[in-house]
C-alpha positions in Angstrom: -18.7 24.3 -10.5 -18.4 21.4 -8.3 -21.7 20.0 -6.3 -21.7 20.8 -2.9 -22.3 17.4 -1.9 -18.9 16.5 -3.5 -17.1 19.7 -2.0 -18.1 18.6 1.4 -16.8 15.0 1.1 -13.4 16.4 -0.6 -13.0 19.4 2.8 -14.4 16.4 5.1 -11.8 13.9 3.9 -9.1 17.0 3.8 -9.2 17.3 7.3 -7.1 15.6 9.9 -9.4 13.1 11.5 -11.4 13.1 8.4 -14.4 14.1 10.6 -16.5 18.0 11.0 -19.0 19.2 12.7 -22.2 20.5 11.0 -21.5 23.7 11.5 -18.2 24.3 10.2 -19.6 22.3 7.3 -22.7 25.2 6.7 -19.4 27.6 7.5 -17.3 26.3 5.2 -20.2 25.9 2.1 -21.9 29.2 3.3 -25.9 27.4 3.3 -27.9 26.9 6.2 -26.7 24.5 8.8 -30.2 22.9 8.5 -29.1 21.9 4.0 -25.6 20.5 5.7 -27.8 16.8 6.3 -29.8 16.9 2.7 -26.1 17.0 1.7 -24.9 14.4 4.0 -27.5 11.9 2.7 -26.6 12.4 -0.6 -23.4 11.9 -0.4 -22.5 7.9 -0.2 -19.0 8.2 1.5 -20.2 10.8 4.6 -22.4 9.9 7.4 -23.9 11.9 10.4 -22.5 10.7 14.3 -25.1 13.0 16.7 -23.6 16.8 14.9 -20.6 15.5 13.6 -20.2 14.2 10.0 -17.6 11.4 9.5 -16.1 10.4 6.0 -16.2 6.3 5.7 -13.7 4.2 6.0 -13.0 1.8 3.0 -13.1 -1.5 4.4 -10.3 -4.1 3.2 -12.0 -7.7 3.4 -9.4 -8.9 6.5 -10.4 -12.7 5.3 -9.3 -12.1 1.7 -5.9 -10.7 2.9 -5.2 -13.3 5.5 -6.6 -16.2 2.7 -3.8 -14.2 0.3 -1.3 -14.5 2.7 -1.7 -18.7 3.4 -1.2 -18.8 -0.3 2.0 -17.5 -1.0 3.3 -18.9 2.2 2.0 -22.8 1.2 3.3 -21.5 -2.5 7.0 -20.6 -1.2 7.2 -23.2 1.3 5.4 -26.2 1.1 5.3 -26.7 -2.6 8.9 -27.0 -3.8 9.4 -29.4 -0.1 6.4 -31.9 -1.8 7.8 -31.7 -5.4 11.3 -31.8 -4.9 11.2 -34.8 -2.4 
């Protein structure tokens, strides 16, 4: 048997907009709507927007990708011009 906490995020992050509100949650789980934020607070990918619960976004360091990016551009380009002549 799976923890609710863990159900929730999994039918949270099923949805379309990967967002539901607390009752539907308590619906879906069948517990109190009141338990719905205990399970939201255990739960390190959901948070609570006013009585909606929203699953988190992973976040892709932007700076990373764009440093990524320079790299193999100055690696296909501007190398072989500066050792070739």
């Amino acid at each position: 048997m799976m923890p609710l906490q863990v159900e929730l995020q999994r039918s949270v992050k099923a949805t379309k907009d990967e967002a539901m509100t607390v009752e539907q949650a308590a619906e879906l789980l069948k517990v109190p709507p009141e338990y719905i934020h205990t399970l939201v607070a255990r739960s390190d990918d959901l948070k609570m927007i006013g009585n909606t619960i929203i699953a988190k976004r992973d976040k892709t360091n932007i700076w990373l990708v764009g440093a990524c990016v320079a790299f193999i551009f100055c690696a296909i380009s501007v190398l072989p011009n500066l050792i070739g002549g």
